[in-house]
Each structure stands twice: as C-alpha cells, then as structure tokens.
MIKEPA-408532 format. One record per residue (C-alpha): residue number from 1; residue in three letters; x, y, z. Coordinates in steps of 0.2 Angstrom, whole numbers, plus 5000, padded with zeros to 4 digits. Layout:
// residues N
PT NUM Ala X Y Z;
...
// end
This chain:
// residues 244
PT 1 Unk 5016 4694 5044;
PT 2 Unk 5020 4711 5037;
PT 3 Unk 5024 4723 5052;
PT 4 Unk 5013 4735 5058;
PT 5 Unk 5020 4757 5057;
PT 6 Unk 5020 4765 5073;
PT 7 Unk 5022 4784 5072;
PT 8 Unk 5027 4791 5088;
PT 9 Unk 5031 4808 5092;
PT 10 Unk 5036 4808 5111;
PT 11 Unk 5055 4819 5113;
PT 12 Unk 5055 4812 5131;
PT 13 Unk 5062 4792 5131;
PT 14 Unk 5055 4787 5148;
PT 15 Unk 5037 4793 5137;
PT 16 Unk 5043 4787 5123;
PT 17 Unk 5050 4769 5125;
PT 18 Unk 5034 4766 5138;
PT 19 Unk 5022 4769 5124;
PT 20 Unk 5031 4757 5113;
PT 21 Unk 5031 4743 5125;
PT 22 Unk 5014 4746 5131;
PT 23 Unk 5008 4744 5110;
PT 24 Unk 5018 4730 5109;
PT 25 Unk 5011 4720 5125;
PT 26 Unk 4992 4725 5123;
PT 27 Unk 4994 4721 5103;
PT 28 Unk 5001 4707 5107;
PT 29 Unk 5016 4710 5096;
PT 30 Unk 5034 4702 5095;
PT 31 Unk 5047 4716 5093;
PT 32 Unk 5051 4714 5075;
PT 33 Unk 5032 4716 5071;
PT 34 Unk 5032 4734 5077;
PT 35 Unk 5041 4746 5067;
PT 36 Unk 5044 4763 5077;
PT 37 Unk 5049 4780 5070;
PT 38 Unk 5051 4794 5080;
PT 39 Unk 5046 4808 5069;
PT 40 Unk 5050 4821 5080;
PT 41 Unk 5069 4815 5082;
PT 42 Unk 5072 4820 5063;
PT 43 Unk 5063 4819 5046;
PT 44 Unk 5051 4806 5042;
PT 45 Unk 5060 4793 5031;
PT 46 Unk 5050 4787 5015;
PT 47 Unk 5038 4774 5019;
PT 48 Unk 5029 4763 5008;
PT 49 Unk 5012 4757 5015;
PT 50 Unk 5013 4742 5006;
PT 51 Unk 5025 4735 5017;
PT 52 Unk 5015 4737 5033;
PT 53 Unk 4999 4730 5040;
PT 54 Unk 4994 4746 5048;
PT 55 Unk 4998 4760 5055;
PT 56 Unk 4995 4767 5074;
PT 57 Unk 4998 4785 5078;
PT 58 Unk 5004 4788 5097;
PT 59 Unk 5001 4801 5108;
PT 60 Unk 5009 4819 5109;
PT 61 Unk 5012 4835 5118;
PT 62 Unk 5009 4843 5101;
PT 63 Unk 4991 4851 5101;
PT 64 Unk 4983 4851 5082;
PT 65 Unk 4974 4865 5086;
PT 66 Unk 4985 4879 5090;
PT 67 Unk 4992 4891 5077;
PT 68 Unk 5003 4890 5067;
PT 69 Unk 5014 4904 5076;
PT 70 Unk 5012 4894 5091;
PT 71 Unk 5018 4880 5087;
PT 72 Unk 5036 4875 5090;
PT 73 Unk 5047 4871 5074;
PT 74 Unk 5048 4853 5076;
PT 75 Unk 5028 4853 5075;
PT 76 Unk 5027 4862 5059;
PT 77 Unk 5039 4850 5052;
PT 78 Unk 5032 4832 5061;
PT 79 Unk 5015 4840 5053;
PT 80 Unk 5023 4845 5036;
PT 81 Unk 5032 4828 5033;
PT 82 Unk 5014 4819 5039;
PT 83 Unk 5001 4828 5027;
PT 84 Unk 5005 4817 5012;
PT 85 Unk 5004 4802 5020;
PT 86 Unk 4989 4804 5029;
PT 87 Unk 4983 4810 5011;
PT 88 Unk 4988 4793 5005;
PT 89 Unk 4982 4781 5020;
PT 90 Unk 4965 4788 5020;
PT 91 Unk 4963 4790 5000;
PT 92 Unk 4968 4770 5002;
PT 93 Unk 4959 4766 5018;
PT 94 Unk 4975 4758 5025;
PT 95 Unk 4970 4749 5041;
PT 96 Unk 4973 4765 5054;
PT 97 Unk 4974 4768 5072;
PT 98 Unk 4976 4784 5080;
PT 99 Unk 4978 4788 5099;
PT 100 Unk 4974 4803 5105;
PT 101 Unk 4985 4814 5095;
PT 102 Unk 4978 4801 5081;
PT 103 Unk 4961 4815 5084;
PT 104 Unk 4972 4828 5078;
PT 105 Unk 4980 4822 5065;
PT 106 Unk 4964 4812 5057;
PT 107 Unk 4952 4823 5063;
PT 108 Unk 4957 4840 5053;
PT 109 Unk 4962 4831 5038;
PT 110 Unk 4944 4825 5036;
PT 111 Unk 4936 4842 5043;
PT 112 Unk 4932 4842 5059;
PT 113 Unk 4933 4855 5073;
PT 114 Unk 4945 4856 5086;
PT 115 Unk 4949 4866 5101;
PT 116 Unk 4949 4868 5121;
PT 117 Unk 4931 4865 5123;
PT 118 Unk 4930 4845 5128;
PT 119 Unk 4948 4845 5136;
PT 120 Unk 4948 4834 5150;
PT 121 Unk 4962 4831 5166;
PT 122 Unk 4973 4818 5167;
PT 123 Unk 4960 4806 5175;
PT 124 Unk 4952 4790 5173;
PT 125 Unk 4934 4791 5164;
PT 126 Unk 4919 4782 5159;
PT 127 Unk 4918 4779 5142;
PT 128 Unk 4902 4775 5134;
PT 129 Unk 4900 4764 5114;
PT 130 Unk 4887 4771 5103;
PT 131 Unk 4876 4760 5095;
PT 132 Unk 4888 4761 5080;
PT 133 Unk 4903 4758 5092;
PT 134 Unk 4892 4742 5098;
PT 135 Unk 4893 4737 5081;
PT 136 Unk 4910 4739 5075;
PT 137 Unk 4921 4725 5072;
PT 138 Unk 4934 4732 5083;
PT 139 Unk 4923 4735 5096;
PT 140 Unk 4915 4718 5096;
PT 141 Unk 4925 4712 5113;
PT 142 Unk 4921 4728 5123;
PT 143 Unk 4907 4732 5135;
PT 144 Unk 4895 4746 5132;
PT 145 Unk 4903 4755 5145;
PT 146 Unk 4922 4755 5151;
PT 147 Unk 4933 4767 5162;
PT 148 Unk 4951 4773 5150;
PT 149 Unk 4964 4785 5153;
PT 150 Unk 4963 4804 5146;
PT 151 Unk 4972 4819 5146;
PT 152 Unk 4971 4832 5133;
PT 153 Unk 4970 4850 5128;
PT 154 Unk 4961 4847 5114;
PT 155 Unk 4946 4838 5107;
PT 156 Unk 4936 4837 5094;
PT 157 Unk 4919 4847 5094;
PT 158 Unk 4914 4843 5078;
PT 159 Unk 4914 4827 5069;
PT 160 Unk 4911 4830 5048;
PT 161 Unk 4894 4820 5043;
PT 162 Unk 4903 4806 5034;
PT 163 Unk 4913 4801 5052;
PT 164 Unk 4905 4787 5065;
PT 165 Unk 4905 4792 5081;
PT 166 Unk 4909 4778 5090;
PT 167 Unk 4910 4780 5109;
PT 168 Unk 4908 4797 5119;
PT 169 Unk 4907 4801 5138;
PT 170 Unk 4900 4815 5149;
PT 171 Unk 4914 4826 5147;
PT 172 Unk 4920 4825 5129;
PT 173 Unk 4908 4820 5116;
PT 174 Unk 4920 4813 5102;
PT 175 Unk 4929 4800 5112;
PT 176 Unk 4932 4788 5094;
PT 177 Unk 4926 4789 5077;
PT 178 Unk 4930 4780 5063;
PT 179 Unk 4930 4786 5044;
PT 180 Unk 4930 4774 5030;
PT 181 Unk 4929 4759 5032;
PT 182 Unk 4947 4757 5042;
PT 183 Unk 4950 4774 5049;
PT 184 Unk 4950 4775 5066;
PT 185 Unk 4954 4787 5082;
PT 186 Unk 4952 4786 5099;
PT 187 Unk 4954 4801 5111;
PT 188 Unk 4956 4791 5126;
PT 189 Unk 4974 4781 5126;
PT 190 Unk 4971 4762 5123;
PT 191 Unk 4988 4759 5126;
PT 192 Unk 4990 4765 5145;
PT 193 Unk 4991 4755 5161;
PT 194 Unk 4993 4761 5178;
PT 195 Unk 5012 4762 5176;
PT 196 Unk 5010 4770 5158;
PT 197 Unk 5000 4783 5166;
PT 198 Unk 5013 4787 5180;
PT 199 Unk 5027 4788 5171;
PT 200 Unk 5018 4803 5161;
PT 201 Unk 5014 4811 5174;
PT 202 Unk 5031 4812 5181;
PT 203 Unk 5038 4819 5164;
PT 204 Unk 5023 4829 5158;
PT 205 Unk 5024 4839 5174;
PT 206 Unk 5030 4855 5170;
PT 207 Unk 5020 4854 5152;
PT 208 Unk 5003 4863 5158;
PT 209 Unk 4992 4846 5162;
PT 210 Unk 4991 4852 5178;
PT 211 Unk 5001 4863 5190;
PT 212 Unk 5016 4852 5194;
PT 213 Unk 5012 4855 5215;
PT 214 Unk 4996 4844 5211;
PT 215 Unk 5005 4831 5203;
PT 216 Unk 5002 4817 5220;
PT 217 Unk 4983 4823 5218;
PT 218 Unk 4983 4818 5201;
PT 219 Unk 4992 4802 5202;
PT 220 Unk 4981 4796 5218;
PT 221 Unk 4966 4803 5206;
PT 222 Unk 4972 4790 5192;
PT 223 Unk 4974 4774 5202;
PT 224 Unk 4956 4774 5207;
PT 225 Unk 4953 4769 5192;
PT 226 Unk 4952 4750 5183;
PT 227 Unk 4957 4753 5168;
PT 228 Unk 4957 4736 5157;
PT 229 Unk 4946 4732 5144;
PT 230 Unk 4954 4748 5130;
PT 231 Unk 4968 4738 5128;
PT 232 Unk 4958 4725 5118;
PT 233 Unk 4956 4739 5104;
PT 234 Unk 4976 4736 5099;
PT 235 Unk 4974 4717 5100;
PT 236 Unk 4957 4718 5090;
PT 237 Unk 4965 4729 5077;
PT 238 Unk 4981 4715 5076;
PT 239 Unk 4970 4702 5074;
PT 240 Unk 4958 4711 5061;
PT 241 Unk 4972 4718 5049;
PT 242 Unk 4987 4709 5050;
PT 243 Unk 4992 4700 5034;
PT 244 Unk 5006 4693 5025;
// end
C-alpha cells in the first residue's frame, strides 16, 4: 500500500506527536504507512502525490482568516509553500482530509468565507449529518447524530455553491463539506480522544482558547463528553483510498 501524507503544523511536540498517534490508531495505520512532515519546522520538501494514497491535513494554532500582517512568519511561509499543492490536489481530486485547520486551508482556496462568527470553545458537541452527509461513502458508518471535539477561532460562514455540506451543529453551521468528488473537511477534530484533548489543553493554555485560570473548567467541560464514533471517518477514508 502506498502511504498515506500527513501535513502537520503543531510547533509544540507533546501537540504534535499526540496527533500523530492518534491518526495512526484511529486509521488504523502501521507506522510506515503514515508519512508525517512538519511544515512548520522548516520548508516543505517536494512531494509527489503519486507516491501517496491520501493526504490528511492536521490541526493548527494558525488561523486562515486573519491578515496577512497578523500572521507570524512561519504562517505566511507554511501557507506560501502549501498553495501550489493544494492547487494540484484539488485540480486532481486526490483523496483529501482536512481537520479543522483542513477548513482553512480548503475552504479559501475554493471560496468560502471565513471568520469569528461560528467559533466554538473547546467543548464536546453534537454534531448533526446532512442528508448529503447520510449519503456519503465516508459517512456511511456513522449515526445521524454524534458528539466530537471542537475548538476554534474560525469557521466557515460561507460555503461556495459547488461544496456539500455534509454535517453542521447548532453552533457552527459548516461542521464538514466536501468538494469534488474526494475533497473533504471537517471542523470538528476526528482524531481526538479524551487524552488527545487534555493534552491540548494543557499546551494551548496561554494561546487565547480560553483564559488559562479556566483551564480545570474546561477540562471537566470536555470529559462529559462520549466522544467515539468521529474516529471512524480516518478508518473510513483508509479503507476507501488506500491503494497500491
């Protein structure tokens, strides 16, 4: 099987190497069928598409949306080095999977809107398929509704016409779309477990989530929740695109 591209952009390791692990246990992934690069630890090395099955973008602290002059250095450059091949994976319809920070990036290269509006705490939430979602292969193992981890700045307000909306809840109306045919991203984090979750916590604290004195609020906030079935989207999209 060719490997599957994980594009990660985490500085912090504890952050970092737990989102690796987690993609590999929920994917259902040996080690060598994973290949990581950490964009923002230097420039982004050529990369062929041809030699991966997919391609799944991991959460970040960046925020899509802000201004340019807001944005540190290493952004502009992670974002810079990205453009083309995003260019490339979505003028081929390479099997894509984008986490949260997968909105941002796939979301204003085809169009839509982003900004503060639909931000959410860290929390656990209910989220809701569409009837589209009900009908997408990915999707097929899922429930109509299902609690997932969010935390975000950003969101989409806006879909372009040619993107499905696949699932929302009452709090932030894009929670996935998919464009194409094999273009997908999901504002909720299909990677994250109870521990996942934590562990951000503890190193996001200081990074405006929420004010670091509330930080046992919002860890007792998050373990009410049962967060299960969003881990079968990594396993679904394995199974669906991994090829030889």
């Amino acid at each position: 099987m060719r490997p599957f591209l994980l594009l990660a952009s985490r500085a912090e390791d504890p952050a970092a190497d737990g989102e690796h692990a987690a993609v590999l246990r929920y994917a259902g992934l040996d080690a060598d069928a994973l290949h990581r690069v950490r964009m923002e630890a230097g420039p982004l090395p050529a990369i062929d598409l041809g030699d991966y099955s997919g391609v799944i973008v991991g959460g970040s602290p960046f925020d899509s949306s802000l201004p340019e002059e807001r944005k540190s250095a290493t952004q502009r450059r992670v974002e810079r080095e990205l453009a083309p091949l995003l260019d490339e994976i979505v003028e081929r319809d390479v099997p894509f999977l984008g986490a949260c920070y997968g909105v941002g990036t796939l979301g204003l290269h085809e169009g839509a809107v982003l900004d503060g509006t639909y931000a959410e705490p860290i929390s656990p939430v209910t989220i809701r398929l569409t009837p589209e979602g009900r009908a997408d292969p990915l999707l097929a193992d899922l429930p109509d509704a299902f609690e997932a981890y969010v935390g975000h700045k950003e969101a989409v307000r806006e879909l372009p016409p040619h993107a499905v909306l696949l699932a929302t809840s009452d709090a932030c109306p894009v929670q996935m779309f998919r464009v194409k045919e094999n273009l997908y991203a999901t504002q909720f984090h299909p990677e994250l477990d109870l521990d996942g979750i934590l562990t951000r916590i503890g190193v996001y604290r200081d990074y405006g989530y929420f004010p670091p004195e509330a930080a046992g609020e919002v860890e007792a906030r998050v373990r009410r929740g049962d967060v299960r079935e969003p881990h079968r989207i990594l396993a679904a999209f394995v199974r669906r695109y991994a090829r030889g």
